[in-house]
C-alpha positions, -999 to 999 in steps of 0.1 A, spaced: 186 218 75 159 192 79 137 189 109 148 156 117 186 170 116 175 200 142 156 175 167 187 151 164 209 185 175 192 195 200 186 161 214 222 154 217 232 192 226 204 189 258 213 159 271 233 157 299 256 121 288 263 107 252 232 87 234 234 55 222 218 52 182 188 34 203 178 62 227 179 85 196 159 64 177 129 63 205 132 106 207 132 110 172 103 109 148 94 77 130 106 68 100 139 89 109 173 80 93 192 83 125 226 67 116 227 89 80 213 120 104 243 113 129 268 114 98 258 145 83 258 166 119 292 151 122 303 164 91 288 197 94 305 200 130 340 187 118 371 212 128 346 235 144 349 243 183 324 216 194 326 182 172 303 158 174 323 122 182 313 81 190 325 68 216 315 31 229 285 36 199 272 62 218 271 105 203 277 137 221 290 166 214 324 172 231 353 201 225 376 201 199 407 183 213 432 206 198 412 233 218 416 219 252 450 241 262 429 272 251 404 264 277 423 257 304 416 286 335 447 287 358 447 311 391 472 315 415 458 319 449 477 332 474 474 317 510 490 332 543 508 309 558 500 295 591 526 306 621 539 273 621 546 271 589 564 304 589 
């Protein structure tokens, strides 16, 4: 993997919302291939657990939508009920 394809990972992996091709291009090295960088992560990440998608021309890396059942955390809590409810 190049260096400019790590630093284009962990850019997107660190930041908190999705990056537009622009703020990429200002965090990344000069003379980097952003757009062919952003293609070949997206391809290496395809039908993984974390994908890496466009929305709006912005990137992040978001869950695999076929996983999203999987990860879903139900408890039941129990409450007493209040006297005048009983």
């Amino acid at each position: 993997m190049s260096e400019n394809k790590r630093i284009l990972e962990a850019l997107l992996f660190a930041s908190s919302e999705a990056l537009s091709p622009q703020d990429l291009h200002e965090r990344m090295p000069e003379g980097a291939d952003v757009g062919s960088l952003l293609k070949e992560l997206q391809d290496d990440y395809d039908g993984r657990g974390v994908e890496l998608i466009e929305m709006e021309n912005k990137w992040a890396f978001r869950t695999a939508k076929d996983l999203g059942d999987a990860l879903n955390l139900e408890k039941n809590v129990q409450k007493k009920l209040s006297k005048a409810a009983m």
